[in-house]
Structures are given as C-alpha cells and as structure tokens.
ChimeraX commands (.cxc) that place a marker at each C-alpha (Angstrom):
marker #1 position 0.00,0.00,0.00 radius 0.5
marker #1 position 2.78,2.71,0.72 radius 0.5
marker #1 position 4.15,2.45,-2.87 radius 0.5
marker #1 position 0.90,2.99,-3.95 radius 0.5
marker #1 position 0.74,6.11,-2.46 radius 0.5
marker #1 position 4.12,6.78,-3.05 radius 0.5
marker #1 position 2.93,7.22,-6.55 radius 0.5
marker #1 position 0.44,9.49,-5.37 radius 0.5
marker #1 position 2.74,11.88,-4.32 radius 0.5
marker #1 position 3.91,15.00,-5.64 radius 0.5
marker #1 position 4.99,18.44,-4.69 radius 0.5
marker #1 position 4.22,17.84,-1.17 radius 0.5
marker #1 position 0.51,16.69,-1.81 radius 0.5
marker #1 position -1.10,13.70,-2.11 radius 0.5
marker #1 position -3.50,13.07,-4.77 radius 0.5
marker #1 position -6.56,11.01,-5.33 radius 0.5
marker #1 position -5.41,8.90,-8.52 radius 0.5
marker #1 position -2.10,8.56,-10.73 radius 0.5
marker #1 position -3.18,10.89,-13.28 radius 0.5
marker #1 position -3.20,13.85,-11.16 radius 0.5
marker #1 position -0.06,13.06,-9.50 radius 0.5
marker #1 position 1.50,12.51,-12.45 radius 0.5
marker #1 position 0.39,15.99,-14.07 radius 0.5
marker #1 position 1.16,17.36,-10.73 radius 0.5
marker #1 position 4.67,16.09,-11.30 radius 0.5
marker #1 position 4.83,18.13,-14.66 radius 0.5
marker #1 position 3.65,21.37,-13.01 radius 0.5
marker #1 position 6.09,20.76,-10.48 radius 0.5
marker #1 position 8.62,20.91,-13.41 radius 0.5
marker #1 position 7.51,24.12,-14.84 radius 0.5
marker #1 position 6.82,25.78,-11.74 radius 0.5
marker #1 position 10.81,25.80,-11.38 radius 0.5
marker #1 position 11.31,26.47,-14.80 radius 0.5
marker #1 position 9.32,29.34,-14.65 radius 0.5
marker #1 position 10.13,30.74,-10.88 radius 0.5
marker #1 position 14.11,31.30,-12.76 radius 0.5
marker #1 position 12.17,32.93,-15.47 radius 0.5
marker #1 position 9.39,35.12,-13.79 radius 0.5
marker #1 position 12.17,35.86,-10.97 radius 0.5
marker #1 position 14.01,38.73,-13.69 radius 0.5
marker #1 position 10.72,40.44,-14.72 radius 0.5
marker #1 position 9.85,43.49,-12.91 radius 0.5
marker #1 position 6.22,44.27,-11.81 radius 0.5
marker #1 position 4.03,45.21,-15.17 radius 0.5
marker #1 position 6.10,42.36,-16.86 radius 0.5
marker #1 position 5.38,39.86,-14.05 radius 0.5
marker #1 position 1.64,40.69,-14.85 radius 0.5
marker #1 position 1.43,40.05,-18.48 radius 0.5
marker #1 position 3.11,36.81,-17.09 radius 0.5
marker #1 position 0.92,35.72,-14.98 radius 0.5
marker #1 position -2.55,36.59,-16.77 radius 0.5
marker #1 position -0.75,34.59,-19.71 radius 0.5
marker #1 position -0.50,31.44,-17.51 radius 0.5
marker #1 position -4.20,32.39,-16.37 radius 0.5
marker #1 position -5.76,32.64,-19.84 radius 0.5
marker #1 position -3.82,29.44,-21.08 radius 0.5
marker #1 position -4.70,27.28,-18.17 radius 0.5
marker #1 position -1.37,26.22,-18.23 radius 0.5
marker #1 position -1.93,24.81,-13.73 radius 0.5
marker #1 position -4.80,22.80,-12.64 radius 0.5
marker #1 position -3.25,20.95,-9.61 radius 0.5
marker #1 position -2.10,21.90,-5.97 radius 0.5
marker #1 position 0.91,22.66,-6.93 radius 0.5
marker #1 position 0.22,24.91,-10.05 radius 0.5
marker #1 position -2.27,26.73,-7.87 radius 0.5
marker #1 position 0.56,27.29,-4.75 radius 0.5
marker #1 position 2.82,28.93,-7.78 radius 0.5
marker #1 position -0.14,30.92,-8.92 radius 0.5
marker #1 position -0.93,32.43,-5.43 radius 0.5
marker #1 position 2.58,33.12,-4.49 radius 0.5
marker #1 position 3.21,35.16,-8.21 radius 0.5
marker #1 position -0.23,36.58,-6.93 radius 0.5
marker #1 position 0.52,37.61,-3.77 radius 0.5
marker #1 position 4.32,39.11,-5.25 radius 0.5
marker #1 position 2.37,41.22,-7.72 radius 0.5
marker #1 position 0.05,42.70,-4.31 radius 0.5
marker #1 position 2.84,43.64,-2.71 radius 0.5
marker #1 position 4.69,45.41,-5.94 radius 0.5
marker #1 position 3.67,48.94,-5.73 radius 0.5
marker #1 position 4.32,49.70,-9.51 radius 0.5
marker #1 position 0.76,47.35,-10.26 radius 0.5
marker #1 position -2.98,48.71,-9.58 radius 0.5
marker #1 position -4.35,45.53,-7.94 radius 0.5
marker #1 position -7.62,45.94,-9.52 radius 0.5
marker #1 position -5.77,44.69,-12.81 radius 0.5
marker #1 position -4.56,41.38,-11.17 radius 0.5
marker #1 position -7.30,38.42,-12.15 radius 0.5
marker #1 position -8.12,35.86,-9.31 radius 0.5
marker #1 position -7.40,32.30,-9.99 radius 0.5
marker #1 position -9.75,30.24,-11.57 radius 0.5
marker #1 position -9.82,26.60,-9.62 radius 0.5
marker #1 position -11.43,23.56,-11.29 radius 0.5
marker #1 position -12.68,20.50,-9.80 radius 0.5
marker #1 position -9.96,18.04,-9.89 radius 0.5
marker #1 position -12.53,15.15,-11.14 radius 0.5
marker #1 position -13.03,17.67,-13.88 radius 0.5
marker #1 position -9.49,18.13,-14.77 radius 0.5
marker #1 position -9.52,14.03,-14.73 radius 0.5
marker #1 position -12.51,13.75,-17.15 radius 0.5
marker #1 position -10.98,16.43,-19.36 radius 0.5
marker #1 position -7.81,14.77,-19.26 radius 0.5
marker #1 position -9.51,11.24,-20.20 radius 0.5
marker #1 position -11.03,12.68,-22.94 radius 0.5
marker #1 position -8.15,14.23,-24.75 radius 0.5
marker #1 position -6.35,10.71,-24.26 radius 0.5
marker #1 position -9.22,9.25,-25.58 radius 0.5
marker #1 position -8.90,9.98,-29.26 radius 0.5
marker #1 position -5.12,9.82,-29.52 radius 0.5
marker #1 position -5.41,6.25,-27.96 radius 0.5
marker #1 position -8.08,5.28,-31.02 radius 0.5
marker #1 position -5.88,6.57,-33.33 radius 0.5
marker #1 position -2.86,4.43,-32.15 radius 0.5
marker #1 position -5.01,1.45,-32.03 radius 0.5
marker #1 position -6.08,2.08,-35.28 radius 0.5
marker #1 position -2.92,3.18,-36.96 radius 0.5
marker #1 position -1.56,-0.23,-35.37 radius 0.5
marker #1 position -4.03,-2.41,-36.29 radius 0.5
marker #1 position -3.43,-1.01,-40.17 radius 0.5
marker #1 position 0.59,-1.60,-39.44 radius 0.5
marker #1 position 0.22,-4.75,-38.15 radius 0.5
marker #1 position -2.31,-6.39,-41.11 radius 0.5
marker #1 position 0.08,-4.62,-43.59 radius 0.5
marker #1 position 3.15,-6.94,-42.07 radius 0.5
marker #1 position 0.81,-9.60,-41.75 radius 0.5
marker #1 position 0.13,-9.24,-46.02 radius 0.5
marker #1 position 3.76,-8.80,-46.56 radius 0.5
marker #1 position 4.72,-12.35,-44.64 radius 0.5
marker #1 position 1.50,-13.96,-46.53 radius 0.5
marker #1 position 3.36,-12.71,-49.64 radius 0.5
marker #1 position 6.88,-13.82,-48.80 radius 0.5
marker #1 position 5.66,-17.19,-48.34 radius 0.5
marker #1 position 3.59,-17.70,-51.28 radius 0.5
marker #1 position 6.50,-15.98,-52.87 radius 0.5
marker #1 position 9.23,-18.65,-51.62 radius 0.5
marker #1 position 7.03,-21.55,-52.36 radius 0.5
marker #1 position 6.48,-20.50,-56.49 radius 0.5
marker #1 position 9.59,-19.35,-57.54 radius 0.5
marker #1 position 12.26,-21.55,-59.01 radius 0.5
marker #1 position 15.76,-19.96,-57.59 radius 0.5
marker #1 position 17.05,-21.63,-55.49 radius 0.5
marker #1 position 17.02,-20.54,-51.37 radius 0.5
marker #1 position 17.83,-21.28,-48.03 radius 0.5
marker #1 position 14.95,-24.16,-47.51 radius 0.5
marker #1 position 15.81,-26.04,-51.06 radius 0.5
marker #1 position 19.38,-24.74,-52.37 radius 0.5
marker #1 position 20.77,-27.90,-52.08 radius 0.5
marker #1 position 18.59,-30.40,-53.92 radius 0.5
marker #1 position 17.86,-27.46,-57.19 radius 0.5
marker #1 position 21.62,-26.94,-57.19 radius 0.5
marker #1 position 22.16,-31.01,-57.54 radius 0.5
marker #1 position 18.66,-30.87,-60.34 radius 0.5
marker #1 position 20.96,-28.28,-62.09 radius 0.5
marker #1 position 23.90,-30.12,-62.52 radius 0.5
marker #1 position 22.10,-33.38,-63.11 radius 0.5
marker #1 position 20.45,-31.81,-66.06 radius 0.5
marker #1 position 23.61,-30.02,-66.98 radius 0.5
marker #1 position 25.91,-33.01,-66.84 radius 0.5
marker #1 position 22.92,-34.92,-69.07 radius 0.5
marker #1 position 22.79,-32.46,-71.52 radius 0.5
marker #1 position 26.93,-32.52,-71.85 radius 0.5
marker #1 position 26.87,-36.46,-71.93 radius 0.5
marker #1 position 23.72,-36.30,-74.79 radius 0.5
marker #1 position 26.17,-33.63,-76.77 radius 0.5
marker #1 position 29.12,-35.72,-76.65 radius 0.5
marker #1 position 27.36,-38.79,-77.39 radius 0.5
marker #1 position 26.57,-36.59,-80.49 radius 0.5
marker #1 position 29.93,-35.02,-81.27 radius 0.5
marker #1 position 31.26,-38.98,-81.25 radius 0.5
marker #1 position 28.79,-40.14,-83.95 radius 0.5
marker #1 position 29.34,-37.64,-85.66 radius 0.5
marker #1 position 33.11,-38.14,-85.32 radius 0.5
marker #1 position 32.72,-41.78,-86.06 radius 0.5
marker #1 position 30.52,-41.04,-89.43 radius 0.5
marker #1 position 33.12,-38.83,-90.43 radius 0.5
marker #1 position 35.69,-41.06,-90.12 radius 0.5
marker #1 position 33.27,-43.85,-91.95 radius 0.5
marker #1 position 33.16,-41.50,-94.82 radius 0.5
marker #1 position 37.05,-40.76,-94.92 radius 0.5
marker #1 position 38.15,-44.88,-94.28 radius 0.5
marker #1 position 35.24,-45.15,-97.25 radius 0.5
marker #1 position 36.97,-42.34,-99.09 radius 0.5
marker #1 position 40.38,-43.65,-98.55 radius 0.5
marker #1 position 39.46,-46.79,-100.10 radius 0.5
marker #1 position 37.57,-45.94,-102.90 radius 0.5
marker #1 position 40.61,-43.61,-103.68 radius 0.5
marker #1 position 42.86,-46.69,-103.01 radius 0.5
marker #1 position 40.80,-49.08,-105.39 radius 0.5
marker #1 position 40.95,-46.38,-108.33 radius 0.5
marker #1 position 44.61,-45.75,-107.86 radius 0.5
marker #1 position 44.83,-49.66,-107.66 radius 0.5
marker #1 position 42.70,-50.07,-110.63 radius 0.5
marker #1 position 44.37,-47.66,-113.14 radius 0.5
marker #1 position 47.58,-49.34,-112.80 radius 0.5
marker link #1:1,2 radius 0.2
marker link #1:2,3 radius 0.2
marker link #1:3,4 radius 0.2
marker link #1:4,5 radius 0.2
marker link #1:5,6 radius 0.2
marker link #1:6,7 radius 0.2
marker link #1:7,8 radius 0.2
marker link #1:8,9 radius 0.2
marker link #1:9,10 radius 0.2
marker link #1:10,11 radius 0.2
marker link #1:11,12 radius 0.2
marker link #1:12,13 radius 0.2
marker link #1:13,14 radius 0.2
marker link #1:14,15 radius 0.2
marker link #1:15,16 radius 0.2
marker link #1:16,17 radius 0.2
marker link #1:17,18 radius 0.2
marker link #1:18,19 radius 0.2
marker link #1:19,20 radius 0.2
marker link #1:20,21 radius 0.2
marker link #1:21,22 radius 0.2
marker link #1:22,23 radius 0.2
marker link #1:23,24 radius 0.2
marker link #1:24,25 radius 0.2
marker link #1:25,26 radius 0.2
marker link #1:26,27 radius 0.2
marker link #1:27,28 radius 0.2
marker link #1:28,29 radius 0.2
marker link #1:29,30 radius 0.2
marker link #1:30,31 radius 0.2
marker link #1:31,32 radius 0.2
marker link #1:32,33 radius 0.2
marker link #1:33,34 radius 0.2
marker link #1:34,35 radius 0.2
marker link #1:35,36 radius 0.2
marker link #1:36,37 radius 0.2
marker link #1:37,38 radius 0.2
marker link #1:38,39 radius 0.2
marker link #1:39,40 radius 0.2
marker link #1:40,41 radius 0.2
marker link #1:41,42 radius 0.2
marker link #1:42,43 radius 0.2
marker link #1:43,44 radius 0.2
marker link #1:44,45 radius 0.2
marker link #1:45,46 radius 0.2
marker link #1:46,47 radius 0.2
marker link #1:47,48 radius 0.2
marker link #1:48,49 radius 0.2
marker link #1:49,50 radius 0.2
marker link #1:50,51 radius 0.2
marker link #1:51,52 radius 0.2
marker link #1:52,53 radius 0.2
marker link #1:53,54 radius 0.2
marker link #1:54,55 radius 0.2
marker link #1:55,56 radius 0.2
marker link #1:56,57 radius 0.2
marker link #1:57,58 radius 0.2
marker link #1:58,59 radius 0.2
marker link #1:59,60 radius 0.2
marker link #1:60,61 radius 0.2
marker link #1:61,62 radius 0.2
marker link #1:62,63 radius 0.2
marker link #1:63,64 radius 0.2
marker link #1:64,65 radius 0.2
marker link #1:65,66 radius 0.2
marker link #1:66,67 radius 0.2
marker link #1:67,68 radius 0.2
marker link #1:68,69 radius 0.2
marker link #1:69,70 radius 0.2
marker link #1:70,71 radius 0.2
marker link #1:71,72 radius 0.2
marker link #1:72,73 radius 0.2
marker link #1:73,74 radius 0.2
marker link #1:74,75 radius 0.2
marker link #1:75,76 radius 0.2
marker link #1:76,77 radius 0.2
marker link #1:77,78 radius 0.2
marker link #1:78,79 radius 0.2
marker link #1:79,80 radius 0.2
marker link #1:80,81 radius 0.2
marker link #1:81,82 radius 0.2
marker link #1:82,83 radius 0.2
marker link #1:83,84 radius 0.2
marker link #1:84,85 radius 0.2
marker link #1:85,86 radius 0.2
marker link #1:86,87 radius 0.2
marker link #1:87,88 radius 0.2
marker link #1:88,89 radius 0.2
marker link #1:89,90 radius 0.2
marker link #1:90,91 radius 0.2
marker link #1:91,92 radius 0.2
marker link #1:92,93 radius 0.2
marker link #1:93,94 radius 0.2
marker link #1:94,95 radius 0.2
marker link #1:95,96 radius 0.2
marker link #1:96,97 radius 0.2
marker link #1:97,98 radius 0.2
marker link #1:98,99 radius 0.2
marker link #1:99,100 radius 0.2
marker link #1:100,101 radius 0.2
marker link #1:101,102 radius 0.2
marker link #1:102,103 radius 0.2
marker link #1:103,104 radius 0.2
marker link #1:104,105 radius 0.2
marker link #1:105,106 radius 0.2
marker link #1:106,107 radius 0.2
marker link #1:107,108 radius 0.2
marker link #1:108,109 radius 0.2
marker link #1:109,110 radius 0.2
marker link #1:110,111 radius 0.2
marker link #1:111,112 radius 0.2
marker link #1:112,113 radius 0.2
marker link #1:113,114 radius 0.2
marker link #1:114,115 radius 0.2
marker link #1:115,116 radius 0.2
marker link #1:116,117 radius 0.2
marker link #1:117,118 radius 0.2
marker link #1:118,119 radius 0.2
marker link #1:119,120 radius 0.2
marker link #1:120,121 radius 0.2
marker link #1:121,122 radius 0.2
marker link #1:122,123 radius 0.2
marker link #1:123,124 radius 0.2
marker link #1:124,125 radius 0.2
marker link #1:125,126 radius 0.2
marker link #1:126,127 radius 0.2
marker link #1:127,128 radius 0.2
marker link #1:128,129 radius 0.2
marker link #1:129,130 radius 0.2
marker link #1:130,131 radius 0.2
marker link #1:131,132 radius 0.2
marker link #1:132,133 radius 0.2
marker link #1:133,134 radius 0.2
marker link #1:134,135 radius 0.2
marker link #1:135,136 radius 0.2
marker link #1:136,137 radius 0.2
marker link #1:137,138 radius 0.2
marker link #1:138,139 radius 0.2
marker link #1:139,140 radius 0.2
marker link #1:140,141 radius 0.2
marker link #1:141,142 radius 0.2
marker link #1:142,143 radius 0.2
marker link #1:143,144 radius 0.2
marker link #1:144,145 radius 0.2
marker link #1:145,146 radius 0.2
marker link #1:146,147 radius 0.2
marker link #1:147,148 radius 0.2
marker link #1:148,149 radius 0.2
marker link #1:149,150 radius 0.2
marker link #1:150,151 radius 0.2
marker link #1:151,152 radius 0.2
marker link #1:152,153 radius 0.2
marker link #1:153,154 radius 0.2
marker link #1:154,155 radius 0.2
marker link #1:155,156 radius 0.2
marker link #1:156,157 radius 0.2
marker link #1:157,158 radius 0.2
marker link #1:158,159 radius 0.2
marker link #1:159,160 radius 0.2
marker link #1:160,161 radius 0.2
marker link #1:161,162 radius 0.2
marker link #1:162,163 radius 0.2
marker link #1:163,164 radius 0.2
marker link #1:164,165 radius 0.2
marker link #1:165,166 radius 0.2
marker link #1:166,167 radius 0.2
marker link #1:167,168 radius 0.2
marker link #1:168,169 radius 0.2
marker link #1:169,170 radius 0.2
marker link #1:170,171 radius 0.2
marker link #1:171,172 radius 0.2
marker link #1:172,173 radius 0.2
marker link #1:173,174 radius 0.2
marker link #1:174,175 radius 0.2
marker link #1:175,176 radius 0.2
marker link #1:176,177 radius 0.2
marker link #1:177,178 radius 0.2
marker link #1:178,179 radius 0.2
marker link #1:179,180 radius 0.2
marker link #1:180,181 radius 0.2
marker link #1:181,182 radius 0.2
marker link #1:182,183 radius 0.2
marker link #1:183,184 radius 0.2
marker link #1:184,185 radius 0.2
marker link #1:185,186 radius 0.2
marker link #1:186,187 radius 0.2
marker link #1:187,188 radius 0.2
marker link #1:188,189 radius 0.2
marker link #1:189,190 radius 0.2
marker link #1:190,191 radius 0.2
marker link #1:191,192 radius 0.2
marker link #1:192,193 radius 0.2
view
C-alpha cells in the first residue's frame, strides 16, 4: 500500500489517482522552470506573465495553484501594479481536470489502435506474400538450395553427356566417310595401274 501512495505523491501533496499526480509532477517541473524565469521580470512584466498562464490554463493541480498564489501575492505587494488589474485564480474540480484529461487521451489512444491495427495487417500481407513468394519461384534458397543446385547439374551433366554422345557419332561417321573415301581412292589408284 505505501508504494501505492508513493505514486500518489507530488509536490508535497497527495492526490486522489495517478493521473493527477503525475500531471502534478509536470507542473512541479515548470513551476521551477518558470520561478528562474518570472524571478528577472519586474512588476508590469510579471503581470502580463501571470494573466498569460491564467488565460492558457497552463496549472490545474495543488501545486500549479501554490505557484499561482505566491506570483499573486508578489504582484500585491509590488507597488508599480494597480491591484484591480490582477485576475483571481480560476480553480477547477480536480474530477473535472480528470474527465478532461480522459477525454483528450481518448482519441489519440483510437488513433494508435487504429494506426496499429493497419501496421500490423500490412506486415501480416507482406509475410502472406513472402511465403507464397518462396514456395512458387524456381531460384534456389535457403529451404531447397541444395537439392535445385544437384537438379541443375544433373540436367547439366545430361545435356553434356547427350552432346558428346553426339559429337562422337558424328566423329565416327566422319571417319566412316574418310576410311570409305580412302578406299575408294585406293581401289581407283589400284585399278588404273
């Protein structure tokens, strides 16, 4: 139980659910971010400042609010700004800020789900089509190198032993024809004499 509400800590506050905390966390961020900032402005310049983080609702936790209050209670003091001109603070509901926050995620979590869902039947296609792919072509790869690289030389090495089977008749007819030659040239020689 106390890391669970370890987790619900922030700032010095506890807070109801993760969410908050966690934004708290952020605030807690730019709160020191922006006391370096807001600390070199003088007192109409700390004013524009501050009704800028008003009007953008850049705090809606605890800690945004302490920050707030303590800018607002600086700019009281400063006798160079007519307090009329400093705004209160607006305060939500924090269930409010949770609902709001829920239904900004909301969208951008139906988009990843859908962009993912597209990605992911994409791949799916692409490894459909690699396999079929593999299956139907003839070259030869990983799975079947072996036996189409013996096929090829099998039907190399009977294609060399058809051509020299070939190239030897046709030696052997040749010679027929020169023996045949030979002696027909022997038999006239023989016969003119």
């Amino acid at each position: 139980m106390s890391e669970d509400k370890e987790k619900l800590k922030a700032a010095g506050f506890i807070f109801s659910n993760e969410v908050i905390s966690e934004k708290a966390r952020k605030e807690m961020n730019a709160v020191s971010y922006l006391k370096g900032e807001l600390a070199k402005l003088d007192g109409p310049h700390l004013l524009i400042a501050y009704k800028g983080l008003i009007d953008k609702d850049v705090f809606d936790t605890a800690e945004g609010y302490s920050f707030l209050k303590f800018v607002q209670q600086k700019l009281i003091a400063d006798d160079s700004v007519d307090n009329s001109e400093i705004p209160p603070i607006p305060v939500y509901d924090s269930s409010e800020v949770v609902k709001a926050n829920i239904e900004q995620m909301e969208p951008v979590w139906k988009r990843r789900f859908f962009t993912l869902i597209t990605v992911t039947i994409a791949l799916l296609a692409c490894l459909v089509f690699m396999f079929v792919l593999t299956a139907t072509r003839d070259s030869p790869d990983i799975l079947n190198y072996k036996q189409k690289l013996v096929d090829h030389y099998a039907r190399w090495d009977e294609s060399l032993t058809k051509r020299e089977e070939q190239v030897r008749k046709r030696e052997e007819e040749l010679m027929e024809k020169e023996d045949g030659a030979k002696d027909s040239k022997e038999g006239t020689e023989n016969g003119s004499e």
